[in-house]
N, C-alpha and C positions, 0 to 999 in steps of 0.2 A: 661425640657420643662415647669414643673411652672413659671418658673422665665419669661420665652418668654411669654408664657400662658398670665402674669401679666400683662406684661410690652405691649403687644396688647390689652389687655381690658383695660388698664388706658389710656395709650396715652398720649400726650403732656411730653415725658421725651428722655432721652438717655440711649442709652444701651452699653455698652461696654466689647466687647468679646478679650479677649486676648489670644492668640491662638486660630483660631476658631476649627481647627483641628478634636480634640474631637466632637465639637456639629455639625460636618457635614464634608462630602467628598468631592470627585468630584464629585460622584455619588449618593451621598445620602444624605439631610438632615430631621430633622423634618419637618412633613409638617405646623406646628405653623411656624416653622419658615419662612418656602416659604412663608407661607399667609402672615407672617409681612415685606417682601420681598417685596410682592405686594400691600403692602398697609399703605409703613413707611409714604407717604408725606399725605399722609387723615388722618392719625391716629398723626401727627406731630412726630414723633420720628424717633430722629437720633442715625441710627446703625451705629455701630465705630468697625472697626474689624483686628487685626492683626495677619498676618501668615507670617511665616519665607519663604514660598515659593508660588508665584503665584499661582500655579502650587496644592495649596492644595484646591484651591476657588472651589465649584461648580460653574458651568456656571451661573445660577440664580444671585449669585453674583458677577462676572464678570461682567453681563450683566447691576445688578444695581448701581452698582459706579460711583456715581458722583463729585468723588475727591481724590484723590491716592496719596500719599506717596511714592517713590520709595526709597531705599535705596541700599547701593552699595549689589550690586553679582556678581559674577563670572560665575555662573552656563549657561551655556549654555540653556541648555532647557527655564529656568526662562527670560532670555535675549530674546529670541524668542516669547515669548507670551507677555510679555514687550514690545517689540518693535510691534509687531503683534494687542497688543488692545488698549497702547493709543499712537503708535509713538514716542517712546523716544529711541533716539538708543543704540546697546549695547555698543558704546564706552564713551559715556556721563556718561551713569550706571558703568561700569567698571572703571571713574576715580575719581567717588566720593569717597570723605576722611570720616572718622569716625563720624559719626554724622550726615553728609552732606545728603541732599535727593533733588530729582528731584520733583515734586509736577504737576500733571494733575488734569485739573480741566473742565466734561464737557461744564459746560456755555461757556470758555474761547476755546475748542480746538475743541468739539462735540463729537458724540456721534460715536464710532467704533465699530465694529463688534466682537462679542464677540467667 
């Protein structure tokens, strides 16, 4: 939570979480972190964050993504809330090749329920 802590009271930077897993749930993250949730585009910083499954994101950040990456899955579940928050269907997901991603992007598609 220093490093969040930081990277909220500097601003104007990018933060990039690889797994976010660890630094939050479904159910629970720091609340540094929620505040920088709600406050990336005032404070200018861009949070970058990847998780092997939808499905690990608290809502908070489902809710603030405003550009997504999809890459191929299989998983059921993951396919469902895929297609459920920005419209990309599971057969689209299901036939991307190794590298390949589908990319959402709110300006371009808007904004879905989270």
């Amino acid at each position: 939570t220093k490093l969040i802590s930081g990277v909220y009271a500097a601003g104007n930077c990018v933060l990039l979480v690889d797994e976010l897993r660890p630094w939050a749930s479904t159910v629970w993250m720091p609340e540094i972190l929620d505040a920088l949730l709600r406050a990336y585009r005032h404070k200018n910083v861009s949070l970058l964050v990847t998780t092997q499954s939808i499905r690990d994101l608290h809502r908070s950040f489902r809710f603030s993504v405003t550009e997504s990456h999809v890459f191929f899955t299989d998983q059921a579940d993951d396919l469902e809330v895929i297609r459920e928050r920005w419209g990309i269907l599971p057969e689209r997901v299901r036939a991307l090749g190794r590298g390949e991603s589908v990319t959402w992007r709110r300006a371009e598609f808007g904004a879905r329920p989270a």
